[in-house]
Jmol script that loads the backbone (N, CA, C; Angstrom):
load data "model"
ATOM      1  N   UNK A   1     174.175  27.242  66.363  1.00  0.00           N
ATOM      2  CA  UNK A   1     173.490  26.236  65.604  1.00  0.00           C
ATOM      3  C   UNK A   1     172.089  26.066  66.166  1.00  0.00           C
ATOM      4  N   UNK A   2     171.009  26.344  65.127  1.00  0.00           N
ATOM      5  CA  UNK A   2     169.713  25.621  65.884  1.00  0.00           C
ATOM      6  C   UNK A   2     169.378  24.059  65.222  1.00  0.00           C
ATOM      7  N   UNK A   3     168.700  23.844  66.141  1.00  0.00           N
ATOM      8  CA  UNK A   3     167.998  22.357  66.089  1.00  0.00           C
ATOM      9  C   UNK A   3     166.350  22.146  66.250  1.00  0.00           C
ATOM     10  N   UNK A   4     165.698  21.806  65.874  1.00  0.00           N
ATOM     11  CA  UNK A   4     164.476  21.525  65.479  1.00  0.00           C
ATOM     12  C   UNK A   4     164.003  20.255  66.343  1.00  0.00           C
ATOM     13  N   UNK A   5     163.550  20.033  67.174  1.00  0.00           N
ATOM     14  CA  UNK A   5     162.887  18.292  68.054  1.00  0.00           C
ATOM     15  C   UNK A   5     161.538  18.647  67.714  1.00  0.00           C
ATOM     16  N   UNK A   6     161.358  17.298  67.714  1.00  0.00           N
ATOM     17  CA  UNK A   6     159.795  16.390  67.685  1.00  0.00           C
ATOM     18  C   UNK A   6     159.636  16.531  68.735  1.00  0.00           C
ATOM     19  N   UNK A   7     158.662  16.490  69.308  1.00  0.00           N
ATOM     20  CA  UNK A   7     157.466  16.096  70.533  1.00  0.00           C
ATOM     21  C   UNK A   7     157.862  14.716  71.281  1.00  0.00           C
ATOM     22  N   UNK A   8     158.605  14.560  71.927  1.00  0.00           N
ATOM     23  CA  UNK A   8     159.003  13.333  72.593  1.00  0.00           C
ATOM     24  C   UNK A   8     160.808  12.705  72.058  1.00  0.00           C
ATOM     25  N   UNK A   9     160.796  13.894  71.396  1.00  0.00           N
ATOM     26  CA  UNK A   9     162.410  13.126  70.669  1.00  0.00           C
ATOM     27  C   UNK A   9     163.558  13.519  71.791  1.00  0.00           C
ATOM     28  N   UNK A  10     164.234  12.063  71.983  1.00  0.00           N
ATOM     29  CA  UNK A  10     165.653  12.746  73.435  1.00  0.00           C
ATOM     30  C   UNK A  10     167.119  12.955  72.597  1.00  0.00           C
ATOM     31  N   UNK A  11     167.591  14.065  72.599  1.00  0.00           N
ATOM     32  CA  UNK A  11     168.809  13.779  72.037  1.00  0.00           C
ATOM     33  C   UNK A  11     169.899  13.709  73.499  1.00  0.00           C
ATOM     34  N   UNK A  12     171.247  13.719  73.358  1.00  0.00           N
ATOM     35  CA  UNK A  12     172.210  13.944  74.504  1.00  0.00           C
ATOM     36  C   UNK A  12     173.262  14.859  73.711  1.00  0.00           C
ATOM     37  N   UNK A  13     173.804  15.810  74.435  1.00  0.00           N
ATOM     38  CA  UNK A  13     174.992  16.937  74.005  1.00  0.00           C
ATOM     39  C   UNK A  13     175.787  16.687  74.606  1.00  0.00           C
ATOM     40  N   UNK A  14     176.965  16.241  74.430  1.00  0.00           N
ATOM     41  CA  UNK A  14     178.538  16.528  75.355  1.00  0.00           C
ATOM     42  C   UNK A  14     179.037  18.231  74.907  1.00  0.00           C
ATOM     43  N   UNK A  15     179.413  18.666  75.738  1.00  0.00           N
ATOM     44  CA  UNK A  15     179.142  19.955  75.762  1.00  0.00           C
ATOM     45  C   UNK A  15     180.938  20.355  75.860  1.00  0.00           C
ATOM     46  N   UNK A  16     181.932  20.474  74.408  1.00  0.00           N
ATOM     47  CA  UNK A  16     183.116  20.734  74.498  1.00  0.00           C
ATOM     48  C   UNK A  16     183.875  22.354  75.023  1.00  0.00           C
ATOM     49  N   UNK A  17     185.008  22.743  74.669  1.00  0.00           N
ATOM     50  CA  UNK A  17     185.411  23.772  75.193  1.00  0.00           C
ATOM     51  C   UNK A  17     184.282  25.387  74.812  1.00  0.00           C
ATOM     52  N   UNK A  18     183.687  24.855  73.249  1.00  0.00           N
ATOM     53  CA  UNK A  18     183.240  26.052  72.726  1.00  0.00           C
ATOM     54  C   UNK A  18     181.928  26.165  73.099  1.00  0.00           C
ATOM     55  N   UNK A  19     181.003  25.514  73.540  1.00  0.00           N
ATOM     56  CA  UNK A  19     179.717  26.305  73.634  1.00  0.00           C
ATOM     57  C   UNK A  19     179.776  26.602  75.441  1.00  0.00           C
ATOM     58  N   UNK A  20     179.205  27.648  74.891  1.00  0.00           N
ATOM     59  CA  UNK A  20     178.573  28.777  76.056  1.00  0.00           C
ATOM     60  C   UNK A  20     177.133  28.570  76.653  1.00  0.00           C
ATOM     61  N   UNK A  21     176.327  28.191  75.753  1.00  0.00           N
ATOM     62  CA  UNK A  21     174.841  28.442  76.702  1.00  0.00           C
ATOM     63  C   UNK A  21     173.930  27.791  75.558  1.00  0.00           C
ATOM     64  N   UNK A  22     172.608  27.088  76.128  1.00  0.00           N
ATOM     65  CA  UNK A  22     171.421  26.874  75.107  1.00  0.00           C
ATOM     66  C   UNK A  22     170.597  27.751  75.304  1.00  0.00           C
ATOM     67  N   UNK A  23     170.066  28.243  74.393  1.00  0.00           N
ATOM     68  CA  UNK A  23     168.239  29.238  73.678  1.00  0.00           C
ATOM     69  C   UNK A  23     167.244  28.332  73.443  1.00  0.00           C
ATOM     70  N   UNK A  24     166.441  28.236  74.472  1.00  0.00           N
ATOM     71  CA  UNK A  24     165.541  27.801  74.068  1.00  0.00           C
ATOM     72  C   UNK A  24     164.469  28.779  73.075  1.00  0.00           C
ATOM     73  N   UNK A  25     164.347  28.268  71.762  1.00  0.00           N
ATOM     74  CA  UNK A  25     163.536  29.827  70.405  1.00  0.00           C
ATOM     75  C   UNK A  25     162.247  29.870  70.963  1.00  0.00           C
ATOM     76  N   UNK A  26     161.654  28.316  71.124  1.00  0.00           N
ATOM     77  CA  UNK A  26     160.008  27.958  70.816  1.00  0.00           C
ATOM     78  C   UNK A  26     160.068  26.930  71.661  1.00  0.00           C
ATOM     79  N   UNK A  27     158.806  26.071  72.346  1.00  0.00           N
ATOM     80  CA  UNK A  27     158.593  25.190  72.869  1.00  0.00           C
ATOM     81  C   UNK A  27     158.960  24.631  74.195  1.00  0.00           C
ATOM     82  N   UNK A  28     159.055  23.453  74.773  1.00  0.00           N
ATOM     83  CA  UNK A  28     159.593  23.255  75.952  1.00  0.00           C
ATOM     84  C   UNK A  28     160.269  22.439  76.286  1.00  0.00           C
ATOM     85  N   UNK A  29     161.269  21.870  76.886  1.00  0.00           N
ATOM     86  CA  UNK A  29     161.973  20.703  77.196  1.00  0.00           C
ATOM     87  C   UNK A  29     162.403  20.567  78.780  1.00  0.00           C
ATOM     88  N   UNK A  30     162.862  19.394  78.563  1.00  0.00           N
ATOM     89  CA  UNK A  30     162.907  18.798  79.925  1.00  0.00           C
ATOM     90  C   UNK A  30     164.406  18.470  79.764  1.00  0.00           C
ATOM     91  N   UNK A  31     165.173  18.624  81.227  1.00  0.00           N
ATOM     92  CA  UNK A  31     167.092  18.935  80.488  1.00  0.00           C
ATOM     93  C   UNK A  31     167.400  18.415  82.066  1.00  0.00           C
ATOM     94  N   UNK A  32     168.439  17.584  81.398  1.00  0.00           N
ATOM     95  CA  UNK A  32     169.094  17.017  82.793  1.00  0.00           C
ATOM     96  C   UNK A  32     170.559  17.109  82.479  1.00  0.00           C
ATOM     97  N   UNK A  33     171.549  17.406  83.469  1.00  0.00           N
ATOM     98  CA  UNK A  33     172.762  17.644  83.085  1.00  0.00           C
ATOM     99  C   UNK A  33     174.374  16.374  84.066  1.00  0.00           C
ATOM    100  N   UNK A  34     174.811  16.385  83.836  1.00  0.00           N
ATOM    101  CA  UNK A  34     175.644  15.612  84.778  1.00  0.00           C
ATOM    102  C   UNK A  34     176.564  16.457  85.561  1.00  0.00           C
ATOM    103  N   UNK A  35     176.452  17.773  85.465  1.00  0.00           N
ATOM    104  CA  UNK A  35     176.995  18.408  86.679  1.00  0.00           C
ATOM    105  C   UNK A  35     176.128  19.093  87.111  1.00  0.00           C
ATOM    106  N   UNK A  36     175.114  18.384  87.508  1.00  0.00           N
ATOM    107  CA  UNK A  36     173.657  18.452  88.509  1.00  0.00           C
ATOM    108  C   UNK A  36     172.959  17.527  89.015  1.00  0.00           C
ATOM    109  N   UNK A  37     172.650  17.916  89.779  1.00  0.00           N
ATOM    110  CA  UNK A  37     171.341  16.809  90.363  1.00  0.00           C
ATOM    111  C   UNK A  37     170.120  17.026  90.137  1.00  0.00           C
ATOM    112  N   UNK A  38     169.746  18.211  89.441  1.00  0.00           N
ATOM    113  CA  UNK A  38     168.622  18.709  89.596  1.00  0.00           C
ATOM    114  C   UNK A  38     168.222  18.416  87.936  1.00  0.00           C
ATOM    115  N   UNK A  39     166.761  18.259  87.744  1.00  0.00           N
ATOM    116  CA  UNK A  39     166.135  18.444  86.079  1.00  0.00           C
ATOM    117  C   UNK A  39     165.572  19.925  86.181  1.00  0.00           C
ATOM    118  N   UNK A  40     165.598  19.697  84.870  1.00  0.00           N
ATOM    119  CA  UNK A  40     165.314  21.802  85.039  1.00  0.00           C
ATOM    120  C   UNK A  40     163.981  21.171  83.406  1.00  0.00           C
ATOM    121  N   UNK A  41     163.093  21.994  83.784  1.00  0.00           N
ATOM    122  CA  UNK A  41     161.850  22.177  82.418  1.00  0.00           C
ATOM    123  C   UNK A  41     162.140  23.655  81.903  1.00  0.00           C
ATOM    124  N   UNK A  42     162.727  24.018  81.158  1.00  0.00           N
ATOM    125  CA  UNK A  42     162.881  24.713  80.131  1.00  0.00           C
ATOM    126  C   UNK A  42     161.665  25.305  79.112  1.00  0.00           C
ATOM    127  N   UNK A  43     161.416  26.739  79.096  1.00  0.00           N
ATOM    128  CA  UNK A  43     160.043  26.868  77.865  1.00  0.00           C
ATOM    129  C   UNK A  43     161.026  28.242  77.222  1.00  0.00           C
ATOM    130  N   UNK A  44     159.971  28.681  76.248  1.00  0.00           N
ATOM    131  CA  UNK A  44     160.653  29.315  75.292  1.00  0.00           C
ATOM    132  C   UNK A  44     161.231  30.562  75.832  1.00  0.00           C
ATOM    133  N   UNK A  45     162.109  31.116  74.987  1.00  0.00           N
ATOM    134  CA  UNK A  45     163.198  32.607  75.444  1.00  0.00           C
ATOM    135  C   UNK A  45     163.779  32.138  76.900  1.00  0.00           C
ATOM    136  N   UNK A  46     163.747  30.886  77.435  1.00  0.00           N
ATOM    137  CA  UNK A  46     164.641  30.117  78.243  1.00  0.00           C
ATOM    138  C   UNK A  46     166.711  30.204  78.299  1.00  0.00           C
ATOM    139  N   UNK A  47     167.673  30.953  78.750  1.00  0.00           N
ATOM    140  CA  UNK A  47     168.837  30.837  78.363  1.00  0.00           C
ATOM    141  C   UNK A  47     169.522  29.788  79.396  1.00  0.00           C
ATOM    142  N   UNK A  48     170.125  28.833  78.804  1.00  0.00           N
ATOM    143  CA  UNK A  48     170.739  28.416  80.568  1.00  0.00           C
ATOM    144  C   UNK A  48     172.121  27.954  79.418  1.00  0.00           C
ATOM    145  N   UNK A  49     173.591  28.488  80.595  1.00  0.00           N
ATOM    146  CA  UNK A  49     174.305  28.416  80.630  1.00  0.00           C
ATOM    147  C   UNK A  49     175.464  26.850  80.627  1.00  0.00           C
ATOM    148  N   UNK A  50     176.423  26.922  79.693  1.00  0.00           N
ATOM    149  CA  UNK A  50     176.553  25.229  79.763  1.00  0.00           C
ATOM    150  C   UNK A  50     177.702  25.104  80.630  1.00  0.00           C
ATOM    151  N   UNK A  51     178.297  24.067  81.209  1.00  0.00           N
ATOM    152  CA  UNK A  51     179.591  23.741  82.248  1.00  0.00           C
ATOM    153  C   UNK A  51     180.257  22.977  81.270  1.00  0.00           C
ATOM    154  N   UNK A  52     181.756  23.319  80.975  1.00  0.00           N
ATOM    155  CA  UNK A  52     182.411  22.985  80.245  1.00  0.00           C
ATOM    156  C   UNK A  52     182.823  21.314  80.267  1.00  0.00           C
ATOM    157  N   UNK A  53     182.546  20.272  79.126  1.00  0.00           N
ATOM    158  CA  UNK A  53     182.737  18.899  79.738  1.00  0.00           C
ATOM    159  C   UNK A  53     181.631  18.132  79.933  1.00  0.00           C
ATOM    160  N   UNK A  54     180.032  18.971  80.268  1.00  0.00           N
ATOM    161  CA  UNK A  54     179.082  18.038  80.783  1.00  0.00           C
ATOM    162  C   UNK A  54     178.290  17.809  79.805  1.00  0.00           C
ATOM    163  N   UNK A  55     177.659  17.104  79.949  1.00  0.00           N
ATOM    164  CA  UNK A  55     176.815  15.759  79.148  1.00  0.00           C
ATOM    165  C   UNK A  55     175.376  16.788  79.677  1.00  0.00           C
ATOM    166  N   UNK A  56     174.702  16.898  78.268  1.00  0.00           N
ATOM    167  CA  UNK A  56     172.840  17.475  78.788  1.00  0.00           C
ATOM    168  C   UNK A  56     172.122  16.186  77.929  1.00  0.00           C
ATOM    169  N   UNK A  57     171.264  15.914  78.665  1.00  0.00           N
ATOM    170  CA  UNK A  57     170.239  15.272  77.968  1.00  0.00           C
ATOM    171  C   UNK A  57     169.036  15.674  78.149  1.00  0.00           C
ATOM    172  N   UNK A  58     168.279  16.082  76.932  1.00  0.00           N
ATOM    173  CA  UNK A  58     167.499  16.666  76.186  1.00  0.00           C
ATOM    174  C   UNK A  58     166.316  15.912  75.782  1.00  0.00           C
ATOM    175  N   UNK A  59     165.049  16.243  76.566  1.00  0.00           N
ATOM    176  CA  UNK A  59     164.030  15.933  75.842  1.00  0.00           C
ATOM    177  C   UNK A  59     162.519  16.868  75.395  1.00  0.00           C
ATOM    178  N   UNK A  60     162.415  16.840  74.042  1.00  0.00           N
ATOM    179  CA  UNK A  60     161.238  18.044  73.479  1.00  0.00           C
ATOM    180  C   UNK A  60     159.673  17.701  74.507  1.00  0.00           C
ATOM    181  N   UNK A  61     159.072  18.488  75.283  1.00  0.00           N
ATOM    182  CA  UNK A  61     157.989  17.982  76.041  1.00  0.00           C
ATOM    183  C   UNK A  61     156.632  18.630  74.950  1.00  0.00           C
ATOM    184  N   UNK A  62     157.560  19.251  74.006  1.00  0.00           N
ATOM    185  CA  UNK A  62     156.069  20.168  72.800  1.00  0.00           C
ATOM    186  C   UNK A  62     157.537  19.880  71.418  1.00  0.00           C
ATOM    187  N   UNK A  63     156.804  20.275  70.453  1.00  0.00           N
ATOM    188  CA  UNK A  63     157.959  20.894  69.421  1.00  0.00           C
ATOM    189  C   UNK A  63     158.837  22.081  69.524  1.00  0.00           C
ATOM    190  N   UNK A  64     160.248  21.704  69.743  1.00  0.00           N
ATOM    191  CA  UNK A  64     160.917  22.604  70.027  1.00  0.00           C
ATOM    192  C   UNK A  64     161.745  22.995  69.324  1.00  0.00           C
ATOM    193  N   UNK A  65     162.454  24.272  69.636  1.00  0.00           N
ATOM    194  CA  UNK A  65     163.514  24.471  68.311  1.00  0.00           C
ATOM    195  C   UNK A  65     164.566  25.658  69.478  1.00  0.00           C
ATOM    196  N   UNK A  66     165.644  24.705  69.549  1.00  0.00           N
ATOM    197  CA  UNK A  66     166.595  25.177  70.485  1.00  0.00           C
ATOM    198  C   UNK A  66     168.433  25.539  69.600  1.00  0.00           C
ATOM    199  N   UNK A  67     169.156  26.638  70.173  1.00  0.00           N
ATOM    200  CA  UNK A  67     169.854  26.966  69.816  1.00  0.00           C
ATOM    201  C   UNK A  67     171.285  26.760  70.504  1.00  0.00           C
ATOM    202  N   UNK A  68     172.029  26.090  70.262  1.00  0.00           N
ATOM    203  CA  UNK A  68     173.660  26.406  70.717  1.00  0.00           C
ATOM    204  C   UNK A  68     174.117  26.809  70.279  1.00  0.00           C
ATOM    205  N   UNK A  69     174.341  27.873  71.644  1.00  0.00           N
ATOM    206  CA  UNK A  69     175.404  29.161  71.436  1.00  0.00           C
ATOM    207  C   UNK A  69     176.988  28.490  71.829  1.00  0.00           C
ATOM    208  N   UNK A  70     177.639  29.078  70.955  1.00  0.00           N
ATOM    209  CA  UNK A  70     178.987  29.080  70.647  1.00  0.00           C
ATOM    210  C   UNK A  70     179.995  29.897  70.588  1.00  0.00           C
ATOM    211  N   UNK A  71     181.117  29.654  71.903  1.00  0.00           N
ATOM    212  CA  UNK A  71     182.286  30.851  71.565  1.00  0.00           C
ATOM    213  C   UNK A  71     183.126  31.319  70.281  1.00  0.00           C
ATOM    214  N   UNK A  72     182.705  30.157  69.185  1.00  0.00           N
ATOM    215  CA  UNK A  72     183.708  29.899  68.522  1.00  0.00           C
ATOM    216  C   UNK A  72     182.831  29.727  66.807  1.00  0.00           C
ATOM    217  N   UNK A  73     182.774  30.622  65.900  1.00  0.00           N
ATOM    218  CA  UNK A  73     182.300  30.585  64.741  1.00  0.00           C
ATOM    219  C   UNK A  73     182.543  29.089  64.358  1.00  0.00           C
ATOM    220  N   UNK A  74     183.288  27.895  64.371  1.00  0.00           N
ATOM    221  CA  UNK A  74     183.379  26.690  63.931  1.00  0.00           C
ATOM    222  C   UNK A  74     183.523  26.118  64.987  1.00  0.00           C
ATOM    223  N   UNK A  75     182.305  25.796  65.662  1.00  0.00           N
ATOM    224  CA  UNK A  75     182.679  25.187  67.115  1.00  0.00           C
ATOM    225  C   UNK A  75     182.243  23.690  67.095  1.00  0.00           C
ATOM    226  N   UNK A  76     182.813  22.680  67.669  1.00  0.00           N
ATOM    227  CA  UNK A  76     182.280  21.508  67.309  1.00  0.00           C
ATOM    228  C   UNK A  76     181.155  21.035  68.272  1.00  0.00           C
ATOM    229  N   UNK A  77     180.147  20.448  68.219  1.00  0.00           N
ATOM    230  CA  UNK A  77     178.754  20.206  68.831  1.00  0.00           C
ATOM    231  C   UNK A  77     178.593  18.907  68.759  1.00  0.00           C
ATOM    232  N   UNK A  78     178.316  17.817  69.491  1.00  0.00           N
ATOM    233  CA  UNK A  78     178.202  16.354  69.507  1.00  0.00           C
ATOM    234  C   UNK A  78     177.157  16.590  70.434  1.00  0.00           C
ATOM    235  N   UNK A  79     176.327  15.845  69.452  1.00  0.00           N
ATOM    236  CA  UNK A  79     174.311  15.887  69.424  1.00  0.00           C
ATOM    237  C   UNK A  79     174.615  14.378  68.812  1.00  0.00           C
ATOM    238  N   UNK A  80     173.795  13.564  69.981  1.00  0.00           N
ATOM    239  CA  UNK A  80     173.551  12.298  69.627  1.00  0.00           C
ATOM    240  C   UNK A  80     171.975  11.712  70.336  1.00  0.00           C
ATOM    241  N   UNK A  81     171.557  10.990  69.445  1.00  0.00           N
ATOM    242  CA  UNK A  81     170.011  10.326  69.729  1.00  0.00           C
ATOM    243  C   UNK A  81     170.310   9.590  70.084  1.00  0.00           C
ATOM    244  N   UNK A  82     168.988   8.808  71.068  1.00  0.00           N
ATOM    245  CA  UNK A  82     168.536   8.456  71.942  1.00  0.00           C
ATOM    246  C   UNK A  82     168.590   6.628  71.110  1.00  0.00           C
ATOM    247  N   UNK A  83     167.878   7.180  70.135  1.00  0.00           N
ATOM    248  CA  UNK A  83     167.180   6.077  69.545  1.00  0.00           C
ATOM    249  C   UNK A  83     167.930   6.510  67.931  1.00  0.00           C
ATOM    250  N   UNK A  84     168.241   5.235  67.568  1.00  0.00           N
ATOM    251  CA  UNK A  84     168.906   5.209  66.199  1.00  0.00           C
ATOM    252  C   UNK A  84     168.366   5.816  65.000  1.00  0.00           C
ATOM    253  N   UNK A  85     167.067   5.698  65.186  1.00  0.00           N
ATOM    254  CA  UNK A  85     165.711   6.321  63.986  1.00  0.00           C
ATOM    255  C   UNK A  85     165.078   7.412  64.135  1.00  0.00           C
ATOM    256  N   UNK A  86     166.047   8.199  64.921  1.00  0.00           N
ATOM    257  CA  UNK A  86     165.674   9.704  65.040  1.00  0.00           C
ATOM    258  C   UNK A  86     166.782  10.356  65.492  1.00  0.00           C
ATOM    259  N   UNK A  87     166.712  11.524  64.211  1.00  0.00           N
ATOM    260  CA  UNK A  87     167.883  12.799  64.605  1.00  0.00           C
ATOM    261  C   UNK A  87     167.298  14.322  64.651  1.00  0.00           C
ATOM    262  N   UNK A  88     168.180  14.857  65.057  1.00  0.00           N
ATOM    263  CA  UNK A  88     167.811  16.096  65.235  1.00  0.00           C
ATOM    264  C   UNK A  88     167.856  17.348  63.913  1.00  0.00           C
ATOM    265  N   UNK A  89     167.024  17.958  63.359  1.00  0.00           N
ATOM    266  CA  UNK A  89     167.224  17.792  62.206  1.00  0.00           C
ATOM    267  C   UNK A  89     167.867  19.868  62.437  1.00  0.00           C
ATOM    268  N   UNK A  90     168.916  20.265  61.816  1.00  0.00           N
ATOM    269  CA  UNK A  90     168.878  21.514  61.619  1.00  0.00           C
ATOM    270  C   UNK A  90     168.214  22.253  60.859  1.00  0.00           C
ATOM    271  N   UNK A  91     168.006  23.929  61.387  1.00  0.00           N
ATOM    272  CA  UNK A  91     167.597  24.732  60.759  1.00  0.00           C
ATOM    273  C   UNK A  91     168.255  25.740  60.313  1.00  0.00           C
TER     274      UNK A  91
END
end "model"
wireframe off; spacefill off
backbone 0.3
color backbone group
């Protein structure tokens, strides 16, 4: 699945059994995870790998357009905003 962010938009991912890894396509973000301590800045053709269970929170530092990869052709993805008046819009 890709996703499309605004320039300052935060979403959060709980990250279930099926995805495997985010693509970053275009742009840059700033990614914090809960099975880390560390923030990682992310720019484009970026791959980082997901830990099954953890929570990423996601923020676009340019316009970005990022991809979750998925083990599973119908995999379920829970993408939730920050702020009620902004979603993440697919492409």
């Amino acid at each position: 699945m890709r996703y499309l962010l605004t320039q300052g938009e935060v979403v959060t991912l709980q990250a279930d059994d099926a995805i495997e890894s985010l693509s970053l396509v275009a742009g840059a973000i700033w990614l914090t995870r809960s099975s880390d301590t560390r923030d990682y800045c992310l720019h484009q053709a970026t791959r980082l790998a997901v830990v099954r269970g953890e929570t990423l929170i996601i923020e676009a530092l340019t316009p970005a357009t990022l991809t979750v990869n998925c083990r599973e052709r119908r995999a379920a993805v829970h993408i939730t905003t920050a702020w009620p008046h902004t979603s993440p819009r697919t492409a």
